[in-house]
N, C-alpha and C positions, 0 to 999 in steps of 0.2 A: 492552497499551498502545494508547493510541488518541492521535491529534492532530489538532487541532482547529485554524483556521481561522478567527481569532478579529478583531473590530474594535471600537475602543473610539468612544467619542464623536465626537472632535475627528477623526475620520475615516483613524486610522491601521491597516492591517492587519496581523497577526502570525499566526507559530504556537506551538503550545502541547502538550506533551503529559500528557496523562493517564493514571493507571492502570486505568481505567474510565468509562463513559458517569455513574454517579453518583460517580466523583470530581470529574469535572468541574461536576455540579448542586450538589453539596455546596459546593464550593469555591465557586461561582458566587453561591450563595445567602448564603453569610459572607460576598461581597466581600474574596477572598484571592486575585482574578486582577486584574493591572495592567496596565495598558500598558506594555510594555518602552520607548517612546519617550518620552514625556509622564509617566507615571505613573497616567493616568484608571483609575479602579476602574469607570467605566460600561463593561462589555465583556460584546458577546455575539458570539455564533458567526456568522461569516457565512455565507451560503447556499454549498451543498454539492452537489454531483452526483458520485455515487456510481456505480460502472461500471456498469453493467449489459448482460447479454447480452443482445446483438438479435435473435440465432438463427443468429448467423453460426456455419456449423459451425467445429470444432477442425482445425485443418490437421494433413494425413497423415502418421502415423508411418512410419519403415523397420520393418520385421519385426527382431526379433531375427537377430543373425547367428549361424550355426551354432555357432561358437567364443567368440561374444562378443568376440572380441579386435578391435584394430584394423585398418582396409584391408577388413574383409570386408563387401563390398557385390554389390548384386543377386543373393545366394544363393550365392555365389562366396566361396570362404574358404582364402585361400591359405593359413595351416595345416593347413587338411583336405586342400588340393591337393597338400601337399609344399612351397610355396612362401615 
């Protein structure tokens, strides 16, 4: 599924979802998308910015804890301790 980000003529904006980038050109192309407000069949996708990585690294994981369980933190695993 994909959703889309859609404005018809008379200057209303909406969202929309699709099963695919050509469900949405299919549909598009029949004039089978409306305005939910007005009803304008004139509707295209409004401009998009899509996330994109900057280069900012991925923030640091904990290592796995000894026990996996919970509490055990900085190598320290109070099951393993007895505790």
């Amino acid at each position: 599924m994909i959703v889309y980000t859609l404005h018809c003529s008379k200057g209303h904006n909406f969202e929309e979802w699709f099963d695919s980038i050509s469900d949405y050109e299919n549909k598009a192309r029949a004039g089978e998308i409306a305005c939910p407000d007005c009803g304008d069949g004139k509707v295209a996708k409004s401009v998009m910015a899509p996330h994109v990585n900057s280069g900012a690294k991925s923030p640091a994981r904990f290592p796995e804890p000894p026990c996996g369980g919970p509490g055990c933190m900085d190598g320290v695993c109070p099951v393993a301790e007895g505790g």
